[in-house]
C-alpha positions in Angstrom: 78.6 -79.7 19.3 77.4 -81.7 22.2 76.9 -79.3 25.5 79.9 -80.6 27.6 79.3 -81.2 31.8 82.1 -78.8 34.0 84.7 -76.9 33.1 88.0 -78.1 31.2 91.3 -77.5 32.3 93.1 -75.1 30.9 95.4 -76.5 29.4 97.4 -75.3 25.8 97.3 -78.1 23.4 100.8 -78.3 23.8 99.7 -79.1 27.7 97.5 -81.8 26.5 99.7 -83.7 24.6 101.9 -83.8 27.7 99.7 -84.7 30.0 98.6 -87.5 27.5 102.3 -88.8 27.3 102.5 -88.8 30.9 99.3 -90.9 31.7 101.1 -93.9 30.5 104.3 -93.4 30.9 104.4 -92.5 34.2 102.6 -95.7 35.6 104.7 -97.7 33.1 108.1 -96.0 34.0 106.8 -96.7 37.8 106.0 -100.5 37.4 108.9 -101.1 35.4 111.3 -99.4 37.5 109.7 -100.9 41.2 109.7 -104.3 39.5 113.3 -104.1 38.6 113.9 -103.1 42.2 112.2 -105.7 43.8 113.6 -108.2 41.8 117.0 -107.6 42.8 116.3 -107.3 46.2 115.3 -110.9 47.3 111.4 -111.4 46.3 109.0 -113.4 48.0 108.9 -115.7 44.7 109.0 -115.1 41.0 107.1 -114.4 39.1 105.4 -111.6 41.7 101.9 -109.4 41.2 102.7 -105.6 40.6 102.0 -104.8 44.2 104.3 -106.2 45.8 106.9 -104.4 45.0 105.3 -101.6 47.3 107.8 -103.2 50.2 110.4 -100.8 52.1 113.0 -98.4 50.6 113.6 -97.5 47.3 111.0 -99.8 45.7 108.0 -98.6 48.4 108.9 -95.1 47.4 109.6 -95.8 43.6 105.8 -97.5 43.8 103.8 -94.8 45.7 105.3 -91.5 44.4 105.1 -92.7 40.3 101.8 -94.1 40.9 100.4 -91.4 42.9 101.8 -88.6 40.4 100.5 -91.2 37.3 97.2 -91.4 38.9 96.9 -87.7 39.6 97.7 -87.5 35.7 95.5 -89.6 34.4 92.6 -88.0 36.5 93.5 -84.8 34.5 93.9 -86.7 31.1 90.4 -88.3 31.6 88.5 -85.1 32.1 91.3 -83.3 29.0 90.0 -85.7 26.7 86.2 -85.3 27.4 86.3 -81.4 26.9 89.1 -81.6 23.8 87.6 -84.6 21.8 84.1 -85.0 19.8 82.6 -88.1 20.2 79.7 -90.4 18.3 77.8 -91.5 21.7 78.6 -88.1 24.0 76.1 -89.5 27.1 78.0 -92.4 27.0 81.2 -90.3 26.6 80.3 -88.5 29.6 80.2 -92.3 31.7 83.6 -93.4 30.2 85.1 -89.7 31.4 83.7 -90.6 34.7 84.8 -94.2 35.1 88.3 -92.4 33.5 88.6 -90.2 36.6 87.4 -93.4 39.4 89.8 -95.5 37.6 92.6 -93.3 38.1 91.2 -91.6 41.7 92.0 -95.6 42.7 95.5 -95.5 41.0 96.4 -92.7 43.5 94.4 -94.8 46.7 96.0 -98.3 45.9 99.2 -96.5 45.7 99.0 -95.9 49.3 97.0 -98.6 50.8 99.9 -101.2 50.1 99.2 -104.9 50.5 100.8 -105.9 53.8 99.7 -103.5 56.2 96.0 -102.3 54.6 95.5 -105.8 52.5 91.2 -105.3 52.4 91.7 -101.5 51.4 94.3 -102.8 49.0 92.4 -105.4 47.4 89.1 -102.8 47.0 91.0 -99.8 45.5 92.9 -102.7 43.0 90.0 -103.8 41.5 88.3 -100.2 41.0 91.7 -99.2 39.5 92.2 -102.4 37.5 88.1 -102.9 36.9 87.4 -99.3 36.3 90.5 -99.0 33.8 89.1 -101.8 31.9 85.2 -100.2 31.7 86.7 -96.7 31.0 88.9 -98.3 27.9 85.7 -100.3 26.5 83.1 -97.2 27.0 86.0 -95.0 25.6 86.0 -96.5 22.8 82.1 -97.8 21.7 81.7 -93.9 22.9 84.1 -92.5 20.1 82.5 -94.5 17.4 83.4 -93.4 13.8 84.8 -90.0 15.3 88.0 -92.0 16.1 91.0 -92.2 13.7 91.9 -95.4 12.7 94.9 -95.9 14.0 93.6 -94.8 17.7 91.1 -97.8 17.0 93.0 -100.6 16.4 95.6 -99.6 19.2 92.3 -99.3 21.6 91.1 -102.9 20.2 94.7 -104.2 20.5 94.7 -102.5 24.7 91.6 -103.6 25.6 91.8 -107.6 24.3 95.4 -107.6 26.2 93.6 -105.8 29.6 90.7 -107.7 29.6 92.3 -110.6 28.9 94.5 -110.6 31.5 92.1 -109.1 34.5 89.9 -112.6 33.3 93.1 -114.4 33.7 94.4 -113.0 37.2 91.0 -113.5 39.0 90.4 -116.9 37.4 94.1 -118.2 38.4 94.6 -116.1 41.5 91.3 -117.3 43.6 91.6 -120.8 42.6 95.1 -121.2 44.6 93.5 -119.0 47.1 90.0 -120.6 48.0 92.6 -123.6 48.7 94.4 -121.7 51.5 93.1 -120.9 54.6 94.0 -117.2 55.7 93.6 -117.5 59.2 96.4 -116.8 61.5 98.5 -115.9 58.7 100.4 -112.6 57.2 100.3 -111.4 53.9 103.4 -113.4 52.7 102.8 -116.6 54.2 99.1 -116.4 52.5 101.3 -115.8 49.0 103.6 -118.2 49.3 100.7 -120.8 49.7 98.9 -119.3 47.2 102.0 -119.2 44.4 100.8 -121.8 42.5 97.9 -119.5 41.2 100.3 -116.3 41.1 102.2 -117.9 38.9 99.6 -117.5 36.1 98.1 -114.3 37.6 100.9 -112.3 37.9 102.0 -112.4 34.1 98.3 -111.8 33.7 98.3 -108.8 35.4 101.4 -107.3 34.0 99.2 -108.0 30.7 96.5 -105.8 32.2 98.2 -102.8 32.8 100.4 -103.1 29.4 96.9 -103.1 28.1 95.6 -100.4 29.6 98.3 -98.2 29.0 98.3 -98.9 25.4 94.5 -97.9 25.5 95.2 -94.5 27.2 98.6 -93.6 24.5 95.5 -94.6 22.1 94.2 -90.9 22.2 97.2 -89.2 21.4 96.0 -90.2 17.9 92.7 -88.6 18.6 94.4 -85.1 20.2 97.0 -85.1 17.2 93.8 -85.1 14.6 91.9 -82.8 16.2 95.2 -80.3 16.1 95.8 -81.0 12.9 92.2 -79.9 11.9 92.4 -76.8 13.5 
């Protein structure tokens, strides 16, 4: 067994499979449910990015408090799953732990740093959280190797096509509309609205993304559930 870096949580096994469930289905209850919000409550345009809906009331609250108590999660589930599972590369399953816990540290920052009122922090912790997401689920899983089950392996290769796919996508479609517009003098809104013919591509895109990286973090339930089974 390779030496691990740290302590692990302790957490039961029963703990770990929680905290697995709620890495991605917290964030996904929380977009979901924010989405739905803003779109019955008079959005900017449809189809909207993610972040967005993190605009007064029930939506702003809905947005920060899932994705602050998803991030928090999925910082914990990152460091669970390096202690609890053996992998084939462990250096480089040390890395994907690490980008695992900046990914999610981001989750928690962007969260809080919304686009209207903090747009440069906004657009930094986004593409740690998005970027970071989408190194953590390709290091994850070259890392694992043949330790992985197979099912765990073709829902990873599934996740990571879909979020890497669409993080291509959103950048691609986003600052070709943008590089047209000139910011200057303008709010965040305006800038959007002038830019809509480029969020219309890049905001599906992007709800590709995190579909896909949630489906690469319920992945290692597959992995947890084998190693229980083992024991």
């Amino acid at each position: 067994m390779h030496p691990r870096y740290g302590r692990r949580l302790p957490l039961s096994r029963e703990q770990g499979l929680l905290v697995a469930s709620g890495a991605w289905l917290i964030p996904t209850i929380t977009v979901v449910a924010a989405t739905l919000i803003h779109l019955f409550d008079q959005p900017r345009a449809v189809p909207f990015f993610i972040s967005e809906t993190d605009y007064q009331g029930l939506q702003d609250l809905v947005f920060t408090a899932g994705l602050t108590l998803g991030g928090v999660c999925q910082m914990a589930y990152a460091w669970h799953l390096y202690h609890a599972l053996e992998a084939a590369r462990p250096r480089t399953w040390f890395v994907a732990s690490l980008l695992g816990v900046l990914a999610s540290a981001n989750t928690v920052l962007v969260s809080h740093y919304d686009m209207y009122d903090h747009i440069n922090p906004h657009i930094l912790t986004a593409m740690l959280a998005f970027g970071g997401g989408v190194a953590w689920a390709f290091t994850a899983g070259w890392a694992m190797g043949d330790k992985a089950t197979s099912a765990g392996r073709r829902m990873r290769s599934i996740g990571f096509t879909m979020a890497a796919a669409g993080f291509v996508v959103m950048l691609v479609a986003f600052q070709s509309a943008a590089s047209t517009v000139d910011p200057t003098g303008l709010t965040t809104v305006e800038f959007l609205n002038q830019a809509q013919s480029g969020i219309v591509v890049a905001a599906p895109a992007e709800y590709v993304l995190v579909a896909g990286l949630m489906l690469c973090l319920a992945s290692f339930r597959y992995e947890l559930l084998a190693v229980e089974q083992a024991s």
